[in-house]
N, C-alpha and C positions, 0 to 999 in steps of 0.2 A: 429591481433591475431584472431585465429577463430580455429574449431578442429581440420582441414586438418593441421594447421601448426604443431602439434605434430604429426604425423605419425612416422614420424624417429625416434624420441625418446621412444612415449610410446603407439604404436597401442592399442596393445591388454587390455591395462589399461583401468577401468571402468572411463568412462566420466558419466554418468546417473547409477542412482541406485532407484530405489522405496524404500524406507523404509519396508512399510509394507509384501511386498511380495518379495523381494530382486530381485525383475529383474534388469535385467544389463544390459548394453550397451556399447562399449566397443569405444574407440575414434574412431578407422577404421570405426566401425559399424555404427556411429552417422554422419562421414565425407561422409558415401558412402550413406547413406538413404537422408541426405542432397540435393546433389549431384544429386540423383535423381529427388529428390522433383523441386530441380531447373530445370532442363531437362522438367519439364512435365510441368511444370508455362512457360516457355519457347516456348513446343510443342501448346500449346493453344492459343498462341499469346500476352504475357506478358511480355512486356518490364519493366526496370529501372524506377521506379517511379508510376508504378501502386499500385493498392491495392490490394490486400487482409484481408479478415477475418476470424480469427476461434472462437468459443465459443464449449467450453469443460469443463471437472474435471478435477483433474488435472493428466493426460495420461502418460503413459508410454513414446510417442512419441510424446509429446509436444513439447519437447527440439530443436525436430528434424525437426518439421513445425519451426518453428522461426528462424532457421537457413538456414531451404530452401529456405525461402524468403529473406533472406540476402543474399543468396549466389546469389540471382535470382537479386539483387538490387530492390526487392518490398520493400512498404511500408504495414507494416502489425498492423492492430487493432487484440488483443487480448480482446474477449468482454465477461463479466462477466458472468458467467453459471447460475448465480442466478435472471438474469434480465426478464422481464414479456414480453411473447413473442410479443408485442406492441412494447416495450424499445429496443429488440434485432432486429425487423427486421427495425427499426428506426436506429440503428447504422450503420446497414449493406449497408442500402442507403446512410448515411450523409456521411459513407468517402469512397461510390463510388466504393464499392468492385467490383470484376470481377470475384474474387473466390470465396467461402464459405467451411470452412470445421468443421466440427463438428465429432462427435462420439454418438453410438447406448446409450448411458447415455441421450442424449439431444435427442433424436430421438423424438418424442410426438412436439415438440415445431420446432425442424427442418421442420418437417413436417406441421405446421403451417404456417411457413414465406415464402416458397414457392411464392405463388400467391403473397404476401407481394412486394416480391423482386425481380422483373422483372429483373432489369439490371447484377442481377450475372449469367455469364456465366458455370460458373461451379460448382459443387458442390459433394465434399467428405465426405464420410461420415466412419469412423473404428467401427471396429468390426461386423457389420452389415451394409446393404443395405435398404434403403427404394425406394417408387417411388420419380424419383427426384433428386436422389444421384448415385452417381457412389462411387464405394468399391477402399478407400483411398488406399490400402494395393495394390490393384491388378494393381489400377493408376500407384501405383511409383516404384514397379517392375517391368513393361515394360520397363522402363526406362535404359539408362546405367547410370554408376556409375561412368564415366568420370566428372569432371570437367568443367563446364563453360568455355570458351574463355573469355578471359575478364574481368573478373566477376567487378563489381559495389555495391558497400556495400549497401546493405538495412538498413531501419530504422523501429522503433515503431512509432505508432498516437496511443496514447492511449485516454481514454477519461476519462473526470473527473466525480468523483464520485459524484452528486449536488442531492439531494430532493426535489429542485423546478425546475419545468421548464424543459428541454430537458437536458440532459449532454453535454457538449464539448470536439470536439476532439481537443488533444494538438499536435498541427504541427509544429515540428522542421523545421529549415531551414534545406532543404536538396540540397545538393552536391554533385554531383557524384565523389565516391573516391574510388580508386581501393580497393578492402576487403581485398588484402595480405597488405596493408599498412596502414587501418583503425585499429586507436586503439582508442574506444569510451571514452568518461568521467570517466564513472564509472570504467570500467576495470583498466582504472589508480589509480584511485583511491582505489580501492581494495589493489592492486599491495603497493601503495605506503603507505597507511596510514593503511592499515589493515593487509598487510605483507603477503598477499595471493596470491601461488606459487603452482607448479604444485606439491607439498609433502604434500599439505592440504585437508581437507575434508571438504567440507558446508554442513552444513544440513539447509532446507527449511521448513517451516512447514507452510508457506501462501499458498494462491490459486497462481498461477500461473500468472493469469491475471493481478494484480494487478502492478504496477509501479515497484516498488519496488523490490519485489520478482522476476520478469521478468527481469527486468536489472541486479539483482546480480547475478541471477543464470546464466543467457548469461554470464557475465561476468565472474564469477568461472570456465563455460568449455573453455571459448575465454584463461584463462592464463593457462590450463592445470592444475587445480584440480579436485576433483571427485564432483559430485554436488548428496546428497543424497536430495530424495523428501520425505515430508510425503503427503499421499493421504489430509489429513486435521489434524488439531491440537487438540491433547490432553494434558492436562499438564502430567501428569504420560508415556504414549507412547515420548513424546521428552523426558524426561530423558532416558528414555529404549534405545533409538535410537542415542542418545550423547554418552551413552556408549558399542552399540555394534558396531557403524561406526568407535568409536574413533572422534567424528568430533573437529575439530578444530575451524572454524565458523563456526557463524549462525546470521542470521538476525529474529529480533520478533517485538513487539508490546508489551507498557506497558501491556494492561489487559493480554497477557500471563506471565509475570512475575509474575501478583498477582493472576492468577490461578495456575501457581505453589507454589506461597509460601503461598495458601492456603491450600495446600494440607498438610494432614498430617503428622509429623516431623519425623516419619519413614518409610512413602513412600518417603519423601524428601531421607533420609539418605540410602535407600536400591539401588540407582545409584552414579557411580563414574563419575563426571563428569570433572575429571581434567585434561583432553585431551583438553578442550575448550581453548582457546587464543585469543579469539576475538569475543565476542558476542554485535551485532549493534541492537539500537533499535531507533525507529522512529515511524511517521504517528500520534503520537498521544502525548499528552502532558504525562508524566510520573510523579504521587508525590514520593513526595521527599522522605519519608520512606521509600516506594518498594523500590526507586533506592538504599536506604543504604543498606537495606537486600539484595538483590540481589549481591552488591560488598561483602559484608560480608560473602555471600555462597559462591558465586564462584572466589571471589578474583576481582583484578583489572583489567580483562578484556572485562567490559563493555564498548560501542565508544557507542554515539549517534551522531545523525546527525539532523539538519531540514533543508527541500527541498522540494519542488514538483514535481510533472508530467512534469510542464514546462521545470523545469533545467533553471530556471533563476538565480538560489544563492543557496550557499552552506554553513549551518552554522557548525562548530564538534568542538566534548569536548570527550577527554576521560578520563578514571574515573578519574585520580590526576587531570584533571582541573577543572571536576564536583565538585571533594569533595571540593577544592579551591572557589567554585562556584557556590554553593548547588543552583539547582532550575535554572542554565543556560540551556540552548539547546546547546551552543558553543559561537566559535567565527568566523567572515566568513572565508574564507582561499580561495575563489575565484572570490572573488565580495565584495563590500563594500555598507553597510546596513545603509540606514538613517531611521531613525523617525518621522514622519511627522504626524504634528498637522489638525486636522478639516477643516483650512484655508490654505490648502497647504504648510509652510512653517514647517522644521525641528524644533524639540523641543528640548530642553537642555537636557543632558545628565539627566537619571535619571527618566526622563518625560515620561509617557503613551501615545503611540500614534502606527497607522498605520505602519506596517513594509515594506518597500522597499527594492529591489535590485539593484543595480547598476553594471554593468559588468560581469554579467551571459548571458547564451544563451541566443540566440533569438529565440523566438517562435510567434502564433498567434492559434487563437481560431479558428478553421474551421469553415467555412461558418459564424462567427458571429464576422463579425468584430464592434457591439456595444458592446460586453462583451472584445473583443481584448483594445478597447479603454480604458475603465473602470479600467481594471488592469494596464495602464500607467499613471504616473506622468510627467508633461508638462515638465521636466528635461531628462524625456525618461527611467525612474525607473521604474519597475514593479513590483507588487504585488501578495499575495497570497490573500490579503486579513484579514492576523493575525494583531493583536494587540500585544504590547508590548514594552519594552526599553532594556537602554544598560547601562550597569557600567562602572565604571571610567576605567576600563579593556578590554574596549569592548567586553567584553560576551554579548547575548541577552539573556532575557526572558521573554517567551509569556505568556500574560496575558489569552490570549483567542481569539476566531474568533471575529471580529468585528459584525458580526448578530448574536451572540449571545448575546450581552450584555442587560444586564437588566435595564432600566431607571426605578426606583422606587420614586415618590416622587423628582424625579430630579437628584437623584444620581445615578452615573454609579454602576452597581455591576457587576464583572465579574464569572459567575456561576463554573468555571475551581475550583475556589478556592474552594467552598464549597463539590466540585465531588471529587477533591482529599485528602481533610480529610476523608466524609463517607466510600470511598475507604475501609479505614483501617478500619472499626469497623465491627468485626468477625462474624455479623450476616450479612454482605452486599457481596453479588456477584457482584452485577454491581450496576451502579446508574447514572442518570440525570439530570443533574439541570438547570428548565431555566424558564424564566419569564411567568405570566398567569395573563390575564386581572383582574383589580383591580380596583372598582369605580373610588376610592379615589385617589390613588397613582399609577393611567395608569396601573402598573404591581405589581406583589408580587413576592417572589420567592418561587420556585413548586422542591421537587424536588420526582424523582418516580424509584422506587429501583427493582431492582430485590432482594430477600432473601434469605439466604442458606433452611430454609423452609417459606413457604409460614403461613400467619396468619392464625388459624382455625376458626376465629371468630373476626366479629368486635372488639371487646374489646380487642383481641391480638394487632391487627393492633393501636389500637390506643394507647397504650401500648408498639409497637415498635415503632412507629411512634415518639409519646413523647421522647422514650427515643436516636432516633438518632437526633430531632432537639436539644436536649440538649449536648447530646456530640460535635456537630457543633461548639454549643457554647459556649464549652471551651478551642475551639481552634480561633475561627473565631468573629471577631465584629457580633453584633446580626442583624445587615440590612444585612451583605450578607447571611445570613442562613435558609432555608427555613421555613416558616410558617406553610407549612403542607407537607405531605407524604403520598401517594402514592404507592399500590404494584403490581408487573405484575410478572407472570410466567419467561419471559424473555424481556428482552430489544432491540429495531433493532439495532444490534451491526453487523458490516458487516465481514467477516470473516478475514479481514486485521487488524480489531481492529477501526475501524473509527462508532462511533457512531451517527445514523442516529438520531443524536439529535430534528431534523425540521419535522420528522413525529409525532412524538410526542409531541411537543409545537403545529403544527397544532391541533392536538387534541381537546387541551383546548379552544383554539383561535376561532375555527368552531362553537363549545358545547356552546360558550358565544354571537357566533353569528356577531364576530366582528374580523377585518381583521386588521395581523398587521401591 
């Protein structure tokens, strides 16, 4: 499945739509810019299994780069727009690009990696030109608008989101397989569990870049629906946009659920959003309250999923097995998930331990085959890295990443618990919670809030302060509840909803002089 295969049925149909400024793209239109795009990856000298990379906003013609290079059998990095021009021209080497394409938004920082990046041979650049670039627009209208011979289905390397250390790229095993007869994971998966068909509408409100968001949205034009983008997320603009699309899905992230139903209960009430049928959320652990309120708004079509970049396992629960379920992420449905204690060996049902996969894809870490190692189990199981267990139902639920956890005094605490109570109390926007050096007891628990207003004075703060380790703790034992609080303007929350929780426990860590 790809856009070329609806031609006959639905040309002139919007495959691409921008939300905010309604540009459209129509399937012919996105099949034959494709089409081109391949041609000229082609004319340069780019065979099946090369690289490519672009780093952009999220574009009107995004859609249409990711698809070129599938049509071309490239493999292509899509790399964070948000990344310090160091990180970006660091990525652009490690998976070996030959291309680079950007747009006049990144232009300042384009123009930086330059000398950076010797080995890419080419470089596009929309809306503008710099020195260096050649004008992406002028590249791929020379081009015809035939078809590949052949064609070889391209893939993603995307690269993992880490705060210590380099990122890694996640390298699928690749295959050369003809692209009229490639139908990816996810596409199926949409198709079959989420019932999305060429009469459906997604709307998007991630960056582009991100895993997640870039797999569904391929996947929503690959089965022949309309894929609506937002430029980025507002809680007030996605309801606006759920009810002028009509959309059907959509994929989010908890913290956007609890900036919408933070929002006041007639901005909530002033959108219709009962076009929805399927709204997935991921990336991030969700508490259990948001997830009630949210099925209580918009009824029972909330899915959740947990997975990675890797695509080694797939865990899903949708709402009836959630509410059966309170506080699961699912059950797996393509790989089988063991539990594994400190000592390698599975723990008993029930038991807190290491989460593995077993009979999900196979991947490897680019260039770093000591972190490829690490995420294997001598059984050949792989990891993310989370923590958690399994009920006598085999549902899972994650307790928390395992570098997060707080040894206090001996005892594990895992900080997820105390984030998703503060969650709920009506003066907190965001919050963090995680360990900070402690003579006595190695660590304490910290945690540091963003506010709906900010304290005007010491004595505010310690006055909200007081008053949300108190509420903690009349939900939570008092060892896992923070000792003290903390407030910042904002939190490094990435726009996927992944909380850059390790720049911030650096903090403390640095401040005290001591490495953890």
């Amino acid at each position: 499945m790809y856009p070329g295969s609806h031609l006959e049925t639905q040309p002139d149909k919007p495959a691409v739509v921008i939300a905010d400024s309604g540009w459209t793209q129509t399937f012919a239109e996105l099949d034959a810019a494709a089409n081109r795009l391949s041609r000229l990856f082609r004319a340069v000298g780019l065979q099946p299994g090369d690289h490519v990379a672009l780093c952009m906003e999220n574009h009107p013609r995004y859609i249409e780069i990711l698809w070129g290079c599938e049509y071309a059998g490239l493999i292509y990095t899509a790399a964070s727009s948000r990344l310090t021009t160091d990180e970006l021209a660091y990525i652009v080497n490690d998976c070996e690009a030959r291309v680079f394409i950007t747009s006049r938004y990144k232009s300042d920082q384009a123009a930086a990696i330059v000398d950076q990046t010797p080995k890419v041979e080419l470089r596009l650049m929309l809306d503008a030109t710099i020195d260096g670039y050649e004008s992406y627009e002028s590249a791929v209208e020379a081009q015809s608008a035939e078809p590949l011979e052949e064609r070889i289905a391209g893939t993603d390397m995307l690269y993992s989101s880490g705060t210590t250390g380099r990122p890694k790229g996640v390298l699928p095993a690749f295959e050369p397989e003809p692209l009229e007869e490639r139908v990816t994971g996810v596409a199926g998966l949409m198709q079959i569990l989420f019932a999305l068909d060429g009469t459906k509408t997604y709307l998007s409100p991630a960056p582009m870049y991100h895993a997640a968001p870039l797999r569904f949205c391929m996947a929503t034009v690959a089965v022949g629906a309309t894929l609506v983008i937002m430029e980025r997320f507002d809680a007030e603009l996605y309801l606006k946009y759920v009810e002028r699309y009509r959309a059907t899905h959509s994929q989010v992230v908890p913290t956007m659920f609890v900036r919408m139903l933070k929002l006041d209960a007639d901005v909530r009430e002033r959108y219709d959003v009962s076009s929805l049928e399927c709204v997935i959320h991921a990336a991030a652990p969700c508490p259990i309250p948001v997830k009630k309120q949210i099925i209580e708004w918009w009824g029972p079509v909330i899915h959740e999923y947990y997975a990675g970049t890797e695509g080694n396992g797939f865990v899903y629960c949708n709402s009836e097995m959630w509410l059966a379920h309170e506080g699961t992420v699912g059950t797996p449905i393509n790989c089988v998930v063991h539990i594994v204690g400190e000592d390698g060996e599975e723990v008993p049902q029930g038991d807190v331990g290491t989460v593995y996969f077993e009979g999900g894809s196979t991947f490897e870490y680019h260039n770093d085959p000591e972190k490829t190692a690490s995420s294997r189990h001598p059984k050949g199981w792989s990891t993310l890295g989370d923590v958690g267990y399994l009920d006598a139902d085999n549902f899972l639920y994650l307790t928390d990443r395992k570098a997060y956890m707080i040894i206090s005094g001996g005892v594990n605490i895992y900080p997820q618990e105390a984030e998703n109570v503060l969650t709920m109390h009506p003066a907190v926007v965001d919050v963090a919670v995680f360990g900070v050096p402690h003579d006595e007891f190695g660590e304490e628990v910290k945690a540091v809030v963003q506010p709906r207003e900010m304290p005007i004075d010491d004595e505010a703060a310690q006055i909200l302060a007081a008053e949300l380790i108190q509420y903690c703790r009349t939900q939570l034992a008092d060892v896992k509840c923070p000792r003290s609080v903390d407030f910042r303007e904002e939190l490094p929350r990435h726009p996927t909803g992944k909380l850059y929780k390790r720049l911030l426990k650096d903090e403390y860590w640095q401040a005290a002089g001591r490495a953890i």
